[in-house]
VOGU-3710 file (C-alpha; in Angstrom, 3 decimals, decimal comma):
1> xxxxxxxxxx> -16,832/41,076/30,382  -19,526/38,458/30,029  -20,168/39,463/26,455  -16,552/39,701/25,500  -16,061/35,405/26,923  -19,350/34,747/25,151  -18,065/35,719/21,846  -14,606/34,262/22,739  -16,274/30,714/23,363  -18,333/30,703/20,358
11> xxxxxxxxxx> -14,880/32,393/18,260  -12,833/29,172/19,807  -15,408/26,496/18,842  -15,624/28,132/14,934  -11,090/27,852/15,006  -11,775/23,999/15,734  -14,219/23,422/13,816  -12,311/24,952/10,601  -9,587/23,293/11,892  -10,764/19,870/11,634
21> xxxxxxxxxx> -12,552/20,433/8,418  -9,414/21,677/6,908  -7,869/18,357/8,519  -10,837/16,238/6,102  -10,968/18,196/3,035  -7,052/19,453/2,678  -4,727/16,942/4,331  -6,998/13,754/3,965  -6,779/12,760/7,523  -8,596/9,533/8,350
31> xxxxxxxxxx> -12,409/9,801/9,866  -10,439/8,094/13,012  -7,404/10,348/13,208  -10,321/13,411/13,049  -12,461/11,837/15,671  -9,250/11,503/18,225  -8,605/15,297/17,153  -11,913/16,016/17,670  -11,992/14,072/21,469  -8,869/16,166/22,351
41> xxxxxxxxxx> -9,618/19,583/21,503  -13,325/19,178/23,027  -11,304/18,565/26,368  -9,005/21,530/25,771  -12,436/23,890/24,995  -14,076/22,633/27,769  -11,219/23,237/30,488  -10,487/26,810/28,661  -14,196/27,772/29,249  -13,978/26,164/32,699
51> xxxxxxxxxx> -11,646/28,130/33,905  -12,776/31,556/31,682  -9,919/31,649/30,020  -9,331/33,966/26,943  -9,651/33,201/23,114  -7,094/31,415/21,262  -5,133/34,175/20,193  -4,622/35,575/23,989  -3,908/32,300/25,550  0,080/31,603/26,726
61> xxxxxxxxxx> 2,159/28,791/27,724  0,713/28,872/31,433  -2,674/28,487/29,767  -1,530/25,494/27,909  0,682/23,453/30,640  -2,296/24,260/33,517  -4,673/22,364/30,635  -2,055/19,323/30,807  -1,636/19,265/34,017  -4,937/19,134/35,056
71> xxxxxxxxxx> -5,236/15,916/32,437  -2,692/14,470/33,958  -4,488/14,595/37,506  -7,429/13,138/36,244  -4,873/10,164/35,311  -4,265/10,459/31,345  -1,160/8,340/30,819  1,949/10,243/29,116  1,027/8,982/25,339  -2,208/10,297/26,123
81> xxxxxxxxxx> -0,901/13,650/27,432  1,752/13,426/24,241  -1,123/13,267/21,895  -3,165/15,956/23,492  -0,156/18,696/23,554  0,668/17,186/19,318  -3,267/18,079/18,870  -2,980/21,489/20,037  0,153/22,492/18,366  -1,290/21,179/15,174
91> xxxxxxxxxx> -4,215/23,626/15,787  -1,983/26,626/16,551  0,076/25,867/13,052  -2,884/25,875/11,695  -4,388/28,736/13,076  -0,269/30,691/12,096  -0,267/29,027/8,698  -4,070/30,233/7,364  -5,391/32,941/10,054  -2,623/34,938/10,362
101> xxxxxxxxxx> -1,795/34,238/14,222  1,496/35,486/15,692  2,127/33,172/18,633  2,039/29,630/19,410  1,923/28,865/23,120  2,876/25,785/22,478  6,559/26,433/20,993  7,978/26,571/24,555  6,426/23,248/26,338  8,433/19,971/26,344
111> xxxxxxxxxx> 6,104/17,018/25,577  5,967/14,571/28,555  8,820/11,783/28,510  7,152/8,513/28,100  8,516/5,112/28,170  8,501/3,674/24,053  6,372/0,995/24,039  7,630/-1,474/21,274  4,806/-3,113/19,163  3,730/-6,893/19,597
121> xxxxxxxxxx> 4,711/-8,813/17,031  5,239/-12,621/15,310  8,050/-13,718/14,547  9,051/-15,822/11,382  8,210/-19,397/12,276  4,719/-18,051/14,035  3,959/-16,328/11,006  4,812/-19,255/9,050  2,788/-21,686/11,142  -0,286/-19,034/10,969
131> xxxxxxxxxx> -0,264/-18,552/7,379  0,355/-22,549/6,106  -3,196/-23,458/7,587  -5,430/-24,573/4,614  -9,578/-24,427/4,636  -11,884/-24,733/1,892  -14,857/-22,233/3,995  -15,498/-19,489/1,847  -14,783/-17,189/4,720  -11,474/-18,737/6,046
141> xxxxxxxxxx> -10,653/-18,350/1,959  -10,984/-14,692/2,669  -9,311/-14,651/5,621  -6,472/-16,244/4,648  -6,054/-14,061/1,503  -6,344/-11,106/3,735  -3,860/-12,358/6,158  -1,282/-13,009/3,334  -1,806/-9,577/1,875  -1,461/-7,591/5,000
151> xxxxxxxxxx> 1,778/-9,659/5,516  3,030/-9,757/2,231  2,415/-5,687/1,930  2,692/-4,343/5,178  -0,572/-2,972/5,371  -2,940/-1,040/7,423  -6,276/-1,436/8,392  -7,618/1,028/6,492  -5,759/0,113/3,581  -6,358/-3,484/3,447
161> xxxxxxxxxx> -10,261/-2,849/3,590  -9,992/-0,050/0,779  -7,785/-2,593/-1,600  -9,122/-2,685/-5,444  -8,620/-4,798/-8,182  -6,970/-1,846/-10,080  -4,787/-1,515/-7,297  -3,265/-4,369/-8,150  -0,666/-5,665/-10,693  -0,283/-9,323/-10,930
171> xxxxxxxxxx> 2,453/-9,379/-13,902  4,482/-6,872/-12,514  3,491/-8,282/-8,415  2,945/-4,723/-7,269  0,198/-3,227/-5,569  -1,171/0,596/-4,817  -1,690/1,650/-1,613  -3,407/4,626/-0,919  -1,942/5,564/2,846  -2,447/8,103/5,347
181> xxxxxxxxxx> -3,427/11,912/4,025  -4,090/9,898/0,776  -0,874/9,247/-0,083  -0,040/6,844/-2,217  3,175/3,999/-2,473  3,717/1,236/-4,681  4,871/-2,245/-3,044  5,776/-5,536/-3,802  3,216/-8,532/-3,672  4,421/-11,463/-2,762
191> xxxxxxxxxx> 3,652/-14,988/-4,353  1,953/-16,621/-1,567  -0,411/-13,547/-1,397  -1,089/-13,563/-5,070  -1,922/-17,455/-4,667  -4,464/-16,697/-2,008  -5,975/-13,564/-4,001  -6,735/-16,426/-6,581  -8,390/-18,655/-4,645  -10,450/-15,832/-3,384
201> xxxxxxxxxx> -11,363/-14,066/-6,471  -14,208/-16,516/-7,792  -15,776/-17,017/-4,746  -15,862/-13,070/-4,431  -17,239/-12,774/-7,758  -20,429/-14,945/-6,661  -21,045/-13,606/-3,644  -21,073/-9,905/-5,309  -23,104/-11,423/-8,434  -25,342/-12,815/-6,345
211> xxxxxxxxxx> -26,477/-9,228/-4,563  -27,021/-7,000/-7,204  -28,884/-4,626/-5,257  -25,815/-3,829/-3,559  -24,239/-2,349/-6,829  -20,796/-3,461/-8,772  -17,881/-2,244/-7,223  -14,512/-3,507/-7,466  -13,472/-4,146/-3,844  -11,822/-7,194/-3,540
221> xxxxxxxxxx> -12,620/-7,918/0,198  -16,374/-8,296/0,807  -19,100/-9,824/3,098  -21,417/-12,875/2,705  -23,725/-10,400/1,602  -21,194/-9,034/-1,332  -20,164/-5,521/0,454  -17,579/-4,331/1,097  -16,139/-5,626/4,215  -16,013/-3,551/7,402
231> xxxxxxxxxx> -12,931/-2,505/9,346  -14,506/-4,027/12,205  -15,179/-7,523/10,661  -11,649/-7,466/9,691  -10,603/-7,118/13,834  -13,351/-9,980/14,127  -12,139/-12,314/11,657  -8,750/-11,721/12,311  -8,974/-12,877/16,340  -11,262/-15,300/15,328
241> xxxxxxxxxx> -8,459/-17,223/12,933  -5,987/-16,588/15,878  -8,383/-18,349/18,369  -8,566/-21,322/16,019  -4,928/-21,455/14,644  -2,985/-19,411/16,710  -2,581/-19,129/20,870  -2,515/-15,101/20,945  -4,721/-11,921/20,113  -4,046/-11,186/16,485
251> xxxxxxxxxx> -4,950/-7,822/15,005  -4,240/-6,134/11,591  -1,739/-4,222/13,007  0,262/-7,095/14,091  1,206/-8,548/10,543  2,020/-5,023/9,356  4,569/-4,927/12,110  5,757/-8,349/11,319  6,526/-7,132/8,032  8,690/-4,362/9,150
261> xxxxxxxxxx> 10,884/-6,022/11,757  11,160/-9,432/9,459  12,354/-6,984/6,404  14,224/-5,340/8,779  16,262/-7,898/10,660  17,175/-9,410/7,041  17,774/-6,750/5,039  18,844/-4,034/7,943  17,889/-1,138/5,519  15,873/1,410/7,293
271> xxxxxxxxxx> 15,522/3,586/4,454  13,914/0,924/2,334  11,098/0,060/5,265  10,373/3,513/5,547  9,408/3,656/1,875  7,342/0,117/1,876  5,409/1,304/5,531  4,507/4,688/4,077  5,956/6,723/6,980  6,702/9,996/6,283
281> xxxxxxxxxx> 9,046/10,564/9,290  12,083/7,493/9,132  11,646/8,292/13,087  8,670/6,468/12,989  10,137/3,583/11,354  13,135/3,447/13,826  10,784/1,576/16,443  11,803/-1,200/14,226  15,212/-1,298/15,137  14,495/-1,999/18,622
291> xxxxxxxxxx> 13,140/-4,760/17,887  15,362/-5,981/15,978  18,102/-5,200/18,535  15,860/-7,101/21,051  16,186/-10,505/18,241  19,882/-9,718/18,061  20,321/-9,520/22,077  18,685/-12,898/22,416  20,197/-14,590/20,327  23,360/-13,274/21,822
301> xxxxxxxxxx> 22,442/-14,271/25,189  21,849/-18,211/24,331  24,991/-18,821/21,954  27,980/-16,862/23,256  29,548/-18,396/26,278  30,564/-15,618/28,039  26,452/-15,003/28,086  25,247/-18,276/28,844  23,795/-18,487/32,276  24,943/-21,028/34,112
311> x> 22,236/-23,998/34,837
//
């Protein structure tokens, strides 16, 4: 018995690893999206050899649910508990797909209900007020043009700090993003963000020109010391120009959503912000809508006078 759990254990740490190596070098997943993958099915390894339960292959839906359950007594919130069962069921399609399982104890479990949480966001005249803020510092140059860009494109994190010069088509005012599972989508530029690219590009030149032992690359975003800049600088430079010119925490991830429900609430075409985001699910995208319901509600409550509260 001993021998047959000590093979199973080492048997279910070899699926996961292939697993997550097939996540890296097939589908492109980002280091980040592995490492949460990674954090999730350590847990689920660790509670199946816990409890000696069977290989991968033997395990049901009992096996599965007790794992969540047990998670959720140790407090993980709902998303959390989402995420984990979505980890696992990716695994077991995996493990159908290119290992020739039959069964995936997954199929039968119901992911937790959790409440939607909508994303913070800025609306028009915030953005406005962030973005018309002038400097001639090198850095607040860069941060400026980095602000406009993830605005004006609707980018990511990742994406902004992987942004090249070919990427980019000034006559045309497109731009190449390469997205999630490297997948790529061609999107607008706007004006503003072209004028603050300008105003960037010589002092970038200098600063890259001026450490050669860092190598030419064409990265439009670097450091003082010419490198390319970090995803974490980014998240520090980006709170830092919301603690001078703002009065909230600003992230990346903010302007991206800013994008979405601004496009959104003028244009109302869902299809079209799918497409410009890079989701491949219009589910995804439909978060947007809420909010946008949320801009529509408000404004109904303070002009129609059956909604007017009485002072």
């Amino acid at each position: 018995m001993s021998d047959r759990l000590t093979n199973d254990r080492q048997y279910c740490q070899n699926e996961i690893s292939t697993f997550l190596t097939f996540l890296a070098h097939q589908k492109f997943y980002a280091d980040n999206t592995i490492k949460s993958y990674m954090r999730d099915l350590q847990k689920f390894a660790s509670h199946c050899l816990k409890h000696n339960l069977p290989n991968l292959d033997r395990l049901n839906a009992h096996h599965i649910q007790s794992f969540l359950s047990e998670q959720h007594r140790q407090g993980l919130s709902p998303r959390s508990l989402h995420r984990c069962l979505s980890t696992i069921r990716s695994l077991y399609q995996y493990l159908i797909t290119e290992k020739n399982y039959r069964y995936d104890p997954t199929s039968t479990i119901k992911a937790p209900k959790m409440q939607q949480k909508l994303p913070k966001t800025l609306d028009v005249d915030q953005m406005q007020s962030l973005l018309n803020h002038t400097s001639e510092d090198m850095l607040k140059i860069r941060d400026l043009a980095m602000l406009e860009l993830t605005y004006s494109s609707g980018l990511r994190l990742a994406e902004l700090a992987s942004i090249q010069y070919q990427d980019i088509d000034q006559n045309s005012k497109l731009i190449r993003i390469t997205g999630k599972g490297s997948k790529d989508r061609i999107v607008p530029l706007g004006s503003k963000a072209i004028e603050a690219l300008e105003k960037w590009q010589p002092i970038r030149e200098a600063l890259v020109s001026a450490s050669i032992e860092n190598g030419q690359h064409d990265f439009i975003f670097v450091s003082k010391q010419g490198k390319p800049i970090s995803h974490r600088s980014i998240q520090q430079r980006f709170a830092k120009w919301s603690q001078e010119f703002g009065n909230r925490h600003l992230h990346p991830h903010m302007l991206r959503h800013a994008f979405a429900s601004h496009l959104l609430e003028s244009s109302s075409d869902l299809v079209a912000v799918q497409k410009l985001l890079g989701h491949s699910d219009i589910s995804t995208t439909q978060v947007y809508t809420h909010l946008d319901f949320q801009h529509l509600a408000s404004v109904y409550d303070k002009a129609h006078p059956r909604a007017k509260r009485k002072p």
